[in-house]
One Martini backbone bead per residue (centre of mass of N, CA, C, O) as a GRO file, in nm:
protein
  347
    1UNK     BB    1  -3.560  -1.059   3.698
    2UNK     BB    2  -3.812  -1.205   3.447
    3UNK     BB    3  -4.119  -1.302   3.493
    4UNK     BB    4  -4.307  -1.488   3.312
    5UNK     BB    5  -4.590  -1.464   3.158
    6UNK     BB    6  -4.887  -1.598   3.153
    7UNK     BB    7  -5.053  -1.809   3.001
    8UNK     BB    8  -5.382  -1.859   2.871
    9UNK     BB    9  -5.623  -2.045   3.038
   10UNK     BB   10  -5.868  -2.283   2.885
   11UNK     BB   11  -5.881  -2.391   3.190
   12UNK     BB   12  -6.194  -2.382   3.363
   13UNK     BB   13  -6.082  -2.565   3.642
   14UNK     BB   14  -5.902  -2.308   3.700
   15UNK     BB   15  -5.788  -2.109   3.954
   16UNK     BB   16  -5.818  -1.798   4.020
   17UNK     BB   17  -5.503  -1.646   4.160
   18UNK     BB   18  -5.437  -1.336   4.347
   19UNK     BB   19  -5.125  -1.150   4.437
   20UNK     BB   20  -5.211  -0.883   4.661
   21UNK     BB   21  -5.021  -0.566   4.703
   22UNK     BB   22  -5.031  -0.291   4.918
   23UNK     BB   23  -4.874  -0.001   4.773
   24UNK     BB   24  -4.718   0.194   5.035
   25UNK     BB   25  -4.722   0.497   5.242
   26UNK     BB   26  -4.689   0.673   5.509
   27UNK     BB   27  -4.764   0.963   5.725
   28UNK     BB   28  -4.627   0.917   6.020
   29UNK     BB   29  -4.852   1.142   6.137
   30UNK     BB   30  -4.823   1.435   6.004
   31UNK     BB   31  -5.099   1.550   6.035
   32UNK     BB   32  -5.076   1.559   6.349
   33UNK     BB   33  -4.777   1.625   6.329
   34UNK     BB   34  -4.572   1.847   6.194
   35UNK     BB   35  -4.269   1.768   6.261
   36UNK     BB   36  -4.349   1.536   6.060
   37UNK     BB   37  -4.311   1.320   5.820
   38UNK     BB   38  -4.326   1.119   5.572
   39UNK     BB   39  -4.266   0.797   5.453
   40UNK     BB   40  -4.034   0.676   5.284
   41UNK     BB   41  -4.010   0.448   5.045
   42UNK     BB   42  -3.726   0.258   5.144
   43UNK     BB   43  -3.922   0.168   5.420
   44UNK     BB   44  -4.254   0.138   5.341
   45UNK     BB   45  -4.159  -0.062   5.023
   46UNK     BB   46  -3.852  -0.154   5.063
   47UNK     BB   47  -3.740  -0.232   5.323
   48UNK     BB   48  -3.469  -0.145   5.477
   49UNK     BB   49  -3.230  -0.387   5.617
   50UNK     BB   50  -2.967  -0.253   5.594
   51UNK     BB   51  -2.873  -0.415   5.305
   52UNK     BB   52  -3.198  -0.539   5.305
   53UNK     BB   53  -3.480  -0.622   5.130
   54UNK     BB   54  -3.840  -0.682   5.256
   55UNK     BB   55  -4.037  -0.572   5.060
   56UNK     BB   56  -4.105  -0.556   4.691
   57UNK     BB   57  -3.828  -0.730   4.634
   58UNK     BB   58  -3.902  -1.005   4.819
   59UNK     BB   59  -4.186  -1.045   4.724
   60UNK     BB   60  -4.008  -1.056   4.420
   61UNK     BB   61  -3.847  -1.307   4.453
   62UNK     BB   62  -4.016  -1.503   4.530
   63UNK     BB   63  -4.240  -1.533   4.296
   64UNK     BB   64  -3.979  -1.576   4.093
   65UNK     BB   65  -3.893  -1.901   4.223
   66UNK     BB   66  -4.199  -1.975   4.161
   67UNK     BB   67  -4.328  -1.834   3.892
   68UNK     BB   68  -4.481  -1.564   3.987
   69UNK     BB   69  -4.730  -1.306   3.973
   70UNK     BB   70  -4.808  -1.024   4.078
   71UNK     BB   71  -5.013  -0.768   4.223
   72UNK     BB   72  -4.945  -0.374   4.238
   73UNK     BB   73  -5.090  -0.163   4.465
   74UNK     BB   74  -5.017   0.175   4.374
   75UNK     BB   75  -4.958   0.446   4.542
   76UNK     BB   76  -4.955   0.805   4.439
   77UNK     BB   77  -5.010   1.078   4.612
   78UNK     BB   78  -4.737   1.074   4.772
   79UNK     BB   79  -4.591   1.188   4.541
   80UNK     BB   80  -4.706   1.509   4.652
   81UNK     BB   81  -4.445   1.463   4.885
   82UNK     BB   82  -4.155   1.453   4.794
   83UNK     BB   83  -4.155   1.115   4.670
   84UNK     BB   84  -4.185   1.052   4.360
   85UNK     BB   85  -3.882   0.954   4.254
   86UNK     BB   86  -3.906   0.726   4.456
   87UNK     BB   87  -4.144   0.596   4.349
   88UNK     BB   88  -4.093   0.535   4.093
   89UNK     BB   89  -3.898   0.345   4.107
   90UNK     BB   90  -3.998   0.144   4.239
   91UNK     BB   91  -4.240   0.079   4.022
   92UNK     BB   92  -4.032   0.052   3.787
   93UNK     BB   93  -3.931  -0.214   3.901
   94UNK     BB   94  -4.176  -0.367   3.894
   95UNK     BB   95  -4.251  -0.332   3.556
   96UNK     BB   96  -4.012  -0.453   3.480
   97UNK     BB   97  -4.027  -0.777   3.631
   98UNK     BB   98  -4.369  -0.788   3.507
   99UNK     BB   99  -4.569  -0.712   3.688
  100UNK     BB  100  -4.865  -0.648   3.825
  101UNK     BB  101  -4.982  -0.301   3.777
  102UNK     BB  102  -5.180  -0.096   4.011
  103UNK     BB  103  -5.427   0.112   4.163
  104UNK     BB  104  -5.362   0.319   4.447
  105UNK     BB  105  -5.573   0.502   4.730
  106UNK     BB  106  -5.505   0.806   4.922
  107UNK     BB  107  -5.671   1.081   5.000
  108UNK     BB  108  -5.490   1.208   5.237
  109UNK     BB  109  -5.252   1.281   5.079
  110UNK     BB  110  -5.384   1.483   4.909
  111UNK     BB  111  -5.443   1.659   5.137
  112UNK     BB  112  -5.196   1.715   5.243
  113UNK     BB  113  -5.085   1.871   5.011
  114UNK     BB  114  -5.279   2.116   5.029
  115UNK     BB  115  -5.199   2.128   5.342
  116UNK     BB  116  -4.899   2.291   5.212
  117UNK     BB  117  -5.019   2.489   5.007
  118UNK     BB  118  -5.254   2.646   5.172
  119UNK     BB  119  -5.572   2.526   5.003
  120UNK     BB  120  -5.705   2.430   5.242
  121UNK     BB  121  -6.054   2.366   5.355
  122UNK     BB  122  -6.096   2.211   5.691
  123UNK     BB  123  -6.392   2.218   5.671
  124UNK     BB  124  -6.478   2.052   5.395
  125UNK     BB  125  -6.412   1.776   5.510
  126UNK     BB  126  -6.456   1.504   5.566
  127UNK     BB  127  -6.437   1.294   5.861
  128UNK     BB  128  -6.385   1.097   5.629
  129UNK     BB  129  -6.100   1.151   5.413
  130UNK     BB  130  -5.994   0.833   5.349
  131UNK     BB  131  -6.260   0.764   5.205
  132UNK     BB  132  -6.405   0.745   4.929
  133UNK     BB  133  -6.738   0.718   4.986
  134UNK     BB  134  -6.744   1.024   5.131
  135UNK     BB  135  -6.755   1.136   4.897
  136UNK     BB  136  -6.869   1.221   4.589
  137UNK     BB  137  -6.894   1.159   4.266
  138UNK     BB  138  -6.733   1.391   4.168
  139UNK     BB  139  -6.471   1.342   4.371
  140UNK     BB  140  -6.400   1.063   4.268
  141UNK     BB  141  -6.333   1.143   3.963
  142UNK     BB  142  -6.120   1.355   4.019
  143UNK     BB  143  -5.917   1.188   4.180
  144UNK     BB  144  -5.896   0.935   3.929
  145UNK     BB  145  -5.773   1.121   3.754
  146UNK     BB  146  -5.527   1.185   3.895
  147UNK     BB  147  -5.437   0.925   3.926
  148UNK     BB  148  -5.389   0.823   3.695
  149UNK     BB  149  -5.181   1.052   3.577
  150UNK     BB  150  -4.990   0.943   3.770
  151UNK     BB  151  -4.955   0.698   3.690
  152UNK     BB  152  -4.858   0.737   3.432
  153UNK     BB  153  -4.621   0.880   3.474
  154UNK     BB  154  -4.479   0.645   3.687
  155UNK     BB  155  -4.525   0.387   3.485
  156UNK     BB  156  -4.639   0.396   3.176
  157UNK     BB  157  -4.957   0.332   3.243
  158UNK     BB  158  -5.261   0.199   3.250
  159UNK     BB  159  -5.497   0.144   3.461
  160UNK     BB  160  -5.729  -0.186   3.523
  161UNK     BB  161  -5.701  -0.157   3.852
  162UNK     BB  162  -5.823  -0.119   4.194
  163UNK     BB  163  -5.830   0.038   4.499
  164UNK     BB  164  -5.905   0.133   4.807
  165UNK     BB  165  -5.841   0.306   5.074
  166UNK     BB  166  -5.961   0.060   5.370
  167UNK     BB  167  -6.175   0.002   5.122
  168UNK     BB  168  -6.394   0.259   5.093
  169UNK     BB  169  -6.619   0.182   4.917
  170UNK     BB  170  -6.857   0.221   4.665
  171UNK     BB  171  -7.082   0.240   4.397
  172UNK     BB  172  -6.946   0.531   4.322
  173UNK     BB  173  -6.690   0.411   4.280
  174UNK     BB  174  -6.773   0.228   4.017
  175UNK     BB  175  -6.893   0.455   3.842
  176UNK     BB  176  -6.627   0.632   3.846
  177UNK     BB  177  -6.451   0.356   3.687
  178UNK     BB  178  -6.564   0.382   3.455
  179UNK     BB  179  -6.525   0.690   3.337
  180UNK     BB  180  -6.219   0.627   3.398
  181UNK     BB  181  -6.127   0.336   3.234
  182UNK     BB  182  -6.206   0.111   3.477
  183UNK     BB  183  -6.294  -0.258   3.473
  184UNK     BB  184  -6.119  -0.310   3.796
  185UNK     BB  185  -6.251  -0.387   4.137
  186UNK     BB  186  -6.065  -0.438   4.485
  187UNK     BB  187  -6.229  -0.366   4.788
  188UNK     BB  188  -6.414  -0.588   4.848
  189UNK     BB  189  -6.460  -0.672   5.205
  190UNK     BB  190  -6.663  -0.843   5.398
  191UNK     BB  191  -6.489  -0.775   5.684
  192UNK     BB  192  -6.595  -0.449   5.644
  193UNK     BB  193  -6.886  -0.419   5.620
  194UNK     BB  194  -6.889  -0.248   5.921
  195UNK     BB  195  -6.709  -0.020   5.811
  196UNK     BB  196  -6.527   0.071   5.544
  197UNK     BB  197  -6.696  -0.079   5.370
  198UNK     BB  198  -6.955   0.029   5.089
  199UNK     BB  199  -7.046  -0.211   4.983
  200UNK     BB  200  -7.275  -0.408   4.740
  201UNK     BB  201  -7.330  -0.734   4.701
  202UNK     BB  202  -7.616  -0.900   4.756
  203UNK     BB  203  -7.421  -1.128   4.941
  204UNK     BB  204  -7.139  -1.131   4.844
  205UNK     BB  205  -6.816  -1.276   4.956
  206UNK     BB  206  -6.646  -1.421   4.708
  207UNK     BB  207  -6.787  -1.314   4.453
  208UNK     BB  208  -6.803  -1.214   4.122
  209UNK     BB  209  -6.938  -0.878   4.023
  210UNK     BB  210  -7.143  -0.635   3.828
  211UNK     BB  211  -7.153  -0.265   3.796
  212UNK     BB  212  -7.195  -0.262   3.503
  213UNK     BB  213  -6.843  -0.227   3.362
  214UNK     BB  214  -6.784  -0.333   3.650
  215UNK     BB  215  -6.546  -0.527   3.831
  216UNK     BB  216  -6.587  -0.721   4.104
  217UNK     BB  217  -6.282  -0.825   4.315
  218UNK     BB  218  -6.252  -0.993   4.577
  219UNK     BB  219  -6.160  -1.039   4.897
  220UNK     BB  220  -6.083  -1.346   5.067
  221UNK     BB  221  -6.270  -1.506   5.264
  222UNK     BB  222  -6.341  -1.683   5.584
  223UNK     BB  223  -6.490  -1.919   5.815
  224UNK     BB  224  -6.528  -1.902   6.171
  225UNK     BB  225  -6.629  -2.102   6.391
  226UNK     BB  226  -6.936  -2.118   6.567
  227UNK     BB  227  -7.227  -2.044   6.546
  228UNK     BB  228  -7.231  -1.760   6.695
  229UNK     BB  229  -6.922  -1.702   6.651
  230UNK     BB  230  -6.879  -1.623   6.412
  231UNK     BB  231  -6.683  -1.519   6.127
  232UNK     BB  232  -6.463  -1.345   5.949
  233UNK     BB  233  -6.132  -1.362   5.748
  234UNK     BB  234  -5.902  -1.254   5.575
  235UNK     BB  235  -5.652  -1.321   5.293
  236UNK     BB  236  -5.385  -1.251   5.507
  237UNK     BB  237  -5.072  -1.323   5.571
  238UNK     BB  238  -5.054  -1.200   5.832
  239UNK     BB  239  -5.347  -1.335   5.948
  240UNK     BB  240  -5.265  -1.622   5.834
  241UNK     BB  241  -5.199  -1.919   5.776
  242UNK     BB  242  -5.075  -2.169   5.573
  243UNK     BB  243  -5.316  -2.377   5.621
  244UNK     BB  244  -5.555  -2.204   5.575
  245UNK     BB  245  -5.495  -2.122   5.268
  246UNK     BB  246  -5.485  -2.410   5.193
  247UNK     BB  247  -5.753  -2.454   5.212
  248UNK     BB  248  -5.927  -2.236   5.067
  249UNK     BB  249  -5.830  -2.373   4.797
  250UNK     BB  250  -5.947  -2.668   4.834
  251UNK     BB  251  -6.210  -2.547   4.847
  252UNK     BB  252  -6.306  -2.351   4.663
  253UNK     BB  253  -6.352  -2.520   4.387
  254UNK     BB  254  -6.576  -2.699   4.505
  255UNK     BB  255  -6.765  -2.421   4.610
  256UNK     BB  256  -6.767  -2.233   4.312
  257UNK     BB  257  -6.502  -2.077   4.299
  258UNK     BB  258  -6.305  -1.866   4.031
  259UNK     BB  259  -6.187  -1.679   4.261
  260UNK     BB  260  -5.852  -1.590   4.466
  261UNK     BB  261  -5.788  -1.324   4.694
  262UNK     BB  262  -5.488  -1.186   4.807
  263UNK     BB  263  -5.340  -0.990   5.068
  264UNK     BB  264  -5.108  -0.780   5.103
  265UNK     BB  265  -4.783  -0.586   5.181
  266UNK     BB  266  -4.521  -0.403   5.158
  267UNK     BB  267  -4.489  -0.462   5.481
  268UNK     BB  268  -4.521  -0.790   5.561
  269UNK     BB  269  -4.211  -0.884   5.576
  270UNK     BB  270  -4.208  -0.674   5.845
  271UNK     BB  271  -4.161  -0.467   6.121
  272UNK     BB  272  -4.286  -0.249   6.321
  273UNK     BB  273  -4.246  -0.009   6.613
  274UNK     BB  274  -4.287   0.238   6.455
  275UNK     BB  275  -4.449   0.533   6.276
  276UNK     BB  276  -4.161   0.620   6.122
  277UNK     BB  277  -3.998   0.326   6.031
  278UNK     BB  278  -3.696   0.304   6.228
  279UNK     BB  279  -3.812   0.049   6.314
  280UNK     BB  280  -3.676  -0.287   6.180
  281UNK     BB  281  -3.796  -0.618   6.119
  282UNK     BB  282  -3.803  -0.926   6.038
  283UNK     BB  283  -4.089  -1.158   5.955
  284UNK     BB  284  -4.064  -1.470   5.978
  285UNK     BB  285  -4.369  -1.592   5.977
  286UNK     BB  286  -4.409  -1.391   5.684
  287UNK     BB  287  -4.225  -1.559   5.497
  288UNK     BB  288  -4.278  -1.858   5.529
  289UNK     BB  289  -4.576  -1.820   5.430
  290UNK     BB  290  -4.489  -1.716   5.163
  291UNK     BB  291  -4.335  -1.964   5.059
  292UNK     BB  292  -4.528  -2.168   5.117
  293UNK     BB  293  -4.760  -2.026   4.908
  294UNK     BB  294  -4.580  -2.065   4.670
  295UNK     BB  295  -4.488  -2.329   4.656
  296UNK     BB  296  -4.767  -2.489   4.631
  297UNK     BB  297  -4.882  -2.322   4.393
  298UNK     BB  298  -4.650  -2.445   4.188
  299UNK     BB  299  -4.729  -2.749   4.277
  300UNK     BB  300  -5.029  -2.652   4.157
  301UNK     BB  301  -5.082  -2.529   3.885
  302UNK     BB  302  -5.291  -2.760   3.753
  303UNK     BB  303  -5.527  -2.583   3.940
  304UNK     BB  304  -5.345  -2.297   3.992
  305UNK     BB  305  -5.387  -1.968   3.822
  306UNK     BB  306  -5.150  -1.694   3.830
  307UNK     BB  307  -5.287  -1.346   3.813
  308UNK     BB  308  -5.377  -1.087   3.670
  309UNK     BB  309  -5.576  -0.819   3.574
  310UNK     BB  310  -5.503  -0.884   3.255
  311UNK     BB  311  -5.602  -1.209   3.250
  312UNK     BB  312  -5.869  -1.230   3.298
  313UNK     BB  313  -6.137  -1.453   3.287
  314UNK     BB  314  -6.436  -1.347   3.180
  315UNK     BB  315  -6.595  -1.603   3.119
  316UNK     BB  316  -6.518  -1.741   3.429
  317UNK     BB  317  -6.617  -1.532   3.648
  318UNK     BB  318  -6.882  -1.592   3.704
  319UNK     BB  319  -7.059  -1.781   3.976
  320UNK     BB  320  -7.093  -1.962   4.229
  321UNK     BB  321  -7.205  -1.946   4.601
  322UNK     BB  322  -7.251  -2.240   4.800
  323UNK     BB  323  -7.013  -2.088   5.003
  324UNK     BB  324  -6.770  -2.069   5.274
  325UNK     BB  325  -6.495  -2.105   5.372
  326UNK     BB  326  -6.394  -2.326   5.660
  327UNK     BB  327  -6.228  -2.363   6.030
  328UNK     BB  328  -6.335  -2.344   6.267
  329UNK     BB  329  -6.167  -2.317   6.588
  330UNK     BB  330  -5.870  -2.467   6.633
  331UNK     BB  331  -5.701  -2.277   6.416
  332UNK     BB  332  -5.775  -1.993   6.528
  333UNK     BB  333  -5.695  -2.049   6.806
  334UNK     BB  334  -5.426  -2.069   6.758
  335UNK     BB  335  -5.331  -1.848   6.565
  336UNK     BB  336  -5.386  -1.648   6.771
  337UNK     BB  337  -5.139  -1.758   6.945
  338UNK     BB  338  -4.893  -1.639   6.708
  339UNK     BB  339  -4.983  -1.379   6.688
  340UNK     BB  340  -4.953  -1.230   6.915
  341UNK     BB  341  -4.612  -1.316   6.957
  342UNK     BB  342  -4.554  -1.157   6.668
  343UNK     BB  343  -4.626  -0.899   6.742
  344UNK     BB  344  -4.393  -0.876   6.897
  345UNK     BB  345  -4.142  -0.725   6.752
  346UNK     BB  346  -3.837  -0.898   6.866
  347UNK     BB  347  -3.926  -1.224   6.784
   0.00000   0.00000   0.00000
């Protein structure tokens, strides 16, 4: 079944809204025992169990059900350690079924495979190994160039949007994909620049901004708790509930958000209960609540309209970030009560 692109809407009060999946395998270890290999994408990607696939067929069935289009932000280095056949086949069914299909790297995969040709000297790997910010900025363009080049042999497109791997990226990063004529980066994560993303975003949260001729859209945050509590939380159908994305969507708008970018992953509607992702298992909370997001959405389409990083109106990206959608102590203090929960593998 192949989901129509939507017409692009030329009413500017309609917030643009992005459904973005990072399509990825697992090392499963690999890197640290010999004995392990990566794991295949038919479990990591496609999620199968049983005969039933919950991985990025269900996540596109649910989308076309209610009329909406995903952007699936796909991993190819992976493809250089023994399953890029089967990761083609996994990504062309993304691009036949119409969804928006871009660029996502996992340096390890690619060092992976350097060590695997005993060609790689583990002396001169930075620490970090799999985040861009860590390389040189001439390291991060030849990355981006060998990942186009897979990325087109693999899906027969030019991708226009990247994401990196753990988020990891930096200025270098958005200067290197000028560089190789990608026009929009989804890496800036608020929720991380303590961690593993070192964009430096000016103050901006939640707000798009360009960094010479490339857009960086947010992965939208939302803050929780009170006072000195307070923390940000990422749009990940994971990790918050659907009445919290309700709600992100509904203050968007109001507190002059231009996109909601949403995350989720190729394996979010799964447990996984181990590292080789042998046992696996419907994961019926993150189920209901990508329904109900996707059911929302298409109730208010009037309101809200799900696009691709191909459809984005550059001309209403700019925008005020008047504050951050904010949830309060008691739905975020329920929320991580069902989330324990729910991490049990078997519940």
């Amino acid at each position: 079944m192949k989901v129509r692109t939507p017409d692009i809407c030329r009413n500017t009060a309609m917030l643009q809204v992005l459904i973005t999946i990072d399509t990825e395998c697992s090392l499963g270890g690999a890197w640290e025992n010999s004995d392990l290999e990566p794991i295949d994408p038919e479990r990591a990607i496609l999620g199968r169990i049983g005969s039933e696939y919950y991985g990025t067929p269900r996540i596109m069935d649910i989308l076309e059900e209610n009329g909406l289009r995903g952007t699936f932000f796909v991993e190819v280095f992976a493809g250089l350690n023994g399953s890029r056949a089967a990761l083609t086949e996994a990504y062309s069914q993304i691009a036949k079924r119409s969804h928006d299909i871009q660029l996502h790297l996992h340096p390890i995969h690619y060092y992976y495979h350097l060590r695997k040709e005993g060609v790689l000297d583990l002396q001169k790997l930075p620490k970090d190994k799999d985040m861009f910010a860590a390389h040189s900025p001439e390291k991060q363009v030849e990355m981006l160039r060998a990942g186009v080049a897979l990325f087109r042999d693999m899906v027969g497109e030019i991708p226009v949007a990247f994401r990196a791997g753990n988020f990891g990226a930096n200025l270098s990063t958005l200067e290197a994909l000028e560089k190789v004529g990608i026009r929009f980066d989804s890496s800036f994560n608020a929720s991380y620049t303590q961690t593993d993303c070192k964009l430096d975003s000016g103050g901006a949260i939640n707000r798009s901004w360009q960094h010479g001729h490339v857009w960086e859209i947010p992965i939208t945050n939302f803050q929780t708790g009170r006072w000195g509590l307070r923390g940000l939380k990422q749009l990940n159908i994971n990790a918050v509930s659907l009445w919290e994305m309700k709600s992100v969507l509904d203050q968007a708008a109001r507190i002059g958000l231009r996109t909601v970018n949403f995350i989720a992953h190729s394996f979010s509607l799964f447990k996984v209960a181990d590292i080789q992702f042998l046992k696996l298992r419907p994961d019926r909370l993150a189920l209901r609540r990508f329904h109900g997001l996707c059911r929302f959405l298409r109730e208010n389409a009037d309101r809200f309209r799900v696009v691709g990083f191909s459809d984005l109106d550059l001309t209403y990206l700019p925008g005020e970030e008047k504050e951050t959608p904010h949830m309060g102590l008691v739905v975020p203090f329920v929320r991580k009560g069902v989330q324990i929960v729910n991490r049990m593998s078997w519940i």
